[in-house]
C-alpha positions as CSV (number, residue, x, y, z in Angstrom):
1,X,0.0,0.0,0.0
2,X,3.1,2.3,-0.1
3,X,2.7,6.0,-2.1
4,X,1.7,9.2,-1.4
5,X,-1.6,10.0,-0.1
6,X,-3.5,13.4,-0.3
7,X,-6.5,14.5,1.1
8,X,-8.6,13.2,4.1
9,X,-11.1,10.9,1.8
10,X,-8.2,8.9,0.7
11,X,-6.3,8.7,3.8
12,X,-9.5,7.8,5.5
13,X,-9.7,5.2,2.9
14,X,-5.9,4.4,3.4
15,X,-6.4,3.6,7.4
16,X,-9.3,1.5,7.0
17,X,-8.3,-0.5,4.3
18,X,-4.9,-1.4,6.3
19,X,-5.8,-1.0,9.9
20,X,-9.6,-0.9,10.1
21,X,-10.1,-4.6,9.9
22,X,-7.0,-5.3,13.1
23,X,-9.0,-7.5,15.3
24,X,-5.2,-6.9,17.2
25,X,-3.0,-4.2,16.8
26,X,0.5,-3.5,18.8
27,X,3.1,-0.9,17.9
28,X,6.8,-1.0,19.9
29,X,8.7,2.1,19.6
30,X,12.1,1.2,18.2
31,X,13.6,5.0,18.2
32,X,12.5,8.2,19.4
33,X,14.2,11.9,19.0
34,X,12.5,14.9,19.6
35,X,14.2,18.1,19.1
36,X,13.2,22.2,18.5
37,X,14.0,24.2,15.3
38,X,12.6,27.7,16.2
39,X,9.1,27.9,17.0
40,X,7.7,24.1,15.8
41,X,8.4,21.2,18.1
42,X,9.2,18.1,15.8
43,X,9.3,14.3,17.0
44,X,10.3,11.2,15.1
45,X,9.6,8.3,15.9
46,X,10.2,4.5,13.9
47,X,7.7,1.8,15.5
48,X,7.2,-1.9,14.9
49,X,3.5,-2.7,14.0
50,X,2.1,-5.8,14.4
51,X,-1.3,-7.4,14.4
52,X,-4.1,-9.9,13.4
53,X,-7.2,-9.1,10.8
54,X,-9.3,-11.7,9.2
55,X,-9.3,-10.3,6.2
56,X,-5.1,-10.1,6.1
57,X,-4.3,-12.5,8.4
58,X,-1.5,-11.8,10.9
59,X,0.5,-8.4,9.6
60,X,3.8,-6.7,10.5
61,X,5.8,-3.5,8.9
62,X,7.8,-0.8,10.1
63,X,6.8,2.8,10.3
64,X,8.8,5.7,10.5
65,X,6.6,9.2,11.9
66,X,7.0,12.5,12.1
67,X,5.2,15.1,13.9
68,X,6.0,18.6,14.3
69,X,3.9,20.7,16.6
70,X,3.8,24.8,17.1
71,X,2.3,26.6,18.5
72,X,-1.5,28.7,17.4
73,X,-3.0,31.3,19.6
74,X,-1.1,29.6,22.8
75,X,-2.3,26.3,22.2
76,X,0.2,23.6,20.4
77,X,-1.0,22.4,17.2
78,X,-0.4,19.3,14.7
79,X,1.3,21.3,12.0
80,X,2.6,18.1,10.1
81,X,2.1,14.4,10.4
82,X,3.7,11.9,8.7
83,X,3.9,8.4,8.6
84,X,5.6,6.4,6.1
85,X,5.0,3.2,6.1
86,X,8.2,1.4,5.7
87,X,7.8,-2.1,5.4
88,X,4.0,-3.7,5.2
89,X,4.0,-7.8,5.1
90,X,0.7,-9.9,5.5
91,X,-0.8,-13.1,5.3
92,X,-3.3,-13.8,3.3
93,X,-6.6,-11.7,1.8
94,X,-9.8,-12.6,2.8
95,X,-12.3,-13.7,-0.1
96,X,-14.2,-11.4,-2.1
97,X,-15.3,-8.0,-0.5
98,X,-16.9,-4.9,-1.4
99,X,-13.6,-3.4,-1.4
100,X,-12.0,-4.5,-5.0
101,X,-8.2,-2.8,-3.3
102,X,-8.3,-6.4,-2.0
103,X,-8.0,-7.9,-5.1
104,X,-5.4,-5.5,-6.5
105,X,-3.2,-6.5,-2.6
106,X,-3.7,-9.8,-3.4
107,X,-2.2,-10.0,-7.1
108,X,0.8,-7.6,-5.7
109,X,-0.4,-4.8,-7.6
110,X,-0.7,-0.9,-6.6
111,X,-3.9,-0.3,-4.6
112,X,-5.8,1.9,-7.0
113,X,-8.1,4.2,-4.3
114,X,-10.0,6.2,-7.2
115,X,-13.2,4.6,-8.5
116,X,-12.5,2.9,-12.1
117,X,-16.0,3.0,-14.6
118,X,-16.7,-0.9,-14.5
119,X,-20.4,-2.5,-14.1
120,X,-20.3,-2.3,-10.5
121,X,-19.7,1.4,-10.6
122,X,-22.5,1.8,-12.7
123,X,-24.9,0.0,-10.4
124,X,-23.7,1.8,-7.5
125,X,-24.5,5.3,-9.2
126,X,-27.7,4.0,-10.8
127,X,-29.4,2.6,-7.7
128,X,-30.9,5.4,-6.4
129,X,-32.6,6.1,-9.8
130,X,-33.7,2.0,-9.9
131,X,-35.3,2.1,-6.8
132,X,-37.0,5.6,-7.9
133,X,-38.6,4.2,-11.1
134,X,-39.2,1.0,-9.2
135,X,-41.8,3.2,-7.3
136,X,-42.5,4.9,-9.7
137,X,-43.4,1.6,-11.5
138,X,-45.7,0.4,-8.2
139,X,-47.5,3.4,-8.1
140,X,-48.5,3.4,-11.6
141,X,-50.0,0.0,-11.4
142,X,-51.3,1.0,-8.1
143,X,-53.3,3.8,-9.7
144,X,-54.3,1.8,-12.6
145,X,-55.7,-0.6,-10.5
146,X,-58.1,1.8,-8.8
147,X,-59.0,3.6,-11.8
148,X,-60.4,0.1,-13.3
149,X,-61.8,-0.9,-10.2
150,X,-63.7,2.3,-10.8
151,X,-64.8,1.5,-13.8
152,X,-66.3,-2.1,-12.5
């Protein structure tokens, strides 16, 4: 899962596709520094992850942090965060999920995190409009029904 990730949405995506699942998670600090450069605090940090999911089976990677923290209106701040995921190893996938990243993990390709135009695309955007004209659909018949029960 290693590249560069912008934006909250794909981060979010990021954390839950990796972490989200861990039934079991455990991280052991290997180093630590902390240090000042003018007004911003910055730490960094390497820690050993480890873990259990059922979906990746037992899991294990380095990752390497950095923080750096300043100081806004008198209250310290997360100015930057960083964490670069080193080393990533895991068991297994689980079967098929609603989540086709698995699929791409499993075959040792890049996880691809924006959506690609295939059927099941399509059905995910068209659903509200199916179960619209499936109403639609009801209440037609429904009215048709009255109108020749009317008639009778």
């Amino acid at each position: 899962m290693g590249g560069t990730y912008r934006g909250e949405g794909n981060i979010r995506i990021l954390y839950i596709a990796a972490l989200g699942t861990a039934k079991t998670l455990e991280f052991k600090e290997l180093s630590y520094q902390q240090r000042i450069e003018g007004n911003t605090g910055i730490i960094e940090s390497e820690q050993e992850m480890s873990g259990s999911s059922d979906i990746l089976g037992t899991f294990q990677g380095k990752v390497k942090m950095l923080l750096k923290i300043g100081l806004v209106n008198n209250r310290p701040v997360v100015l930057e965060e960083n964490w670069d995921f080193v080393e990533f190893n895991y068991e297994k996938t689980g079967g098929a999920t609603t989540f086709p990243q698995w699929a791409d993990i499993k075959a040792g390709r890049p996880v691809v995190l924006e959506p690609s135009r295939n059927f099941k695309d399509l059905a995910w955007f068209l659903s509200d409009y199916f179960a619209l004209s499936v109403f639609a659909a009801v209440a037609a018949v429904s009215v048709m029904a009255v109108m020749a029960a009317r008639r009778r």
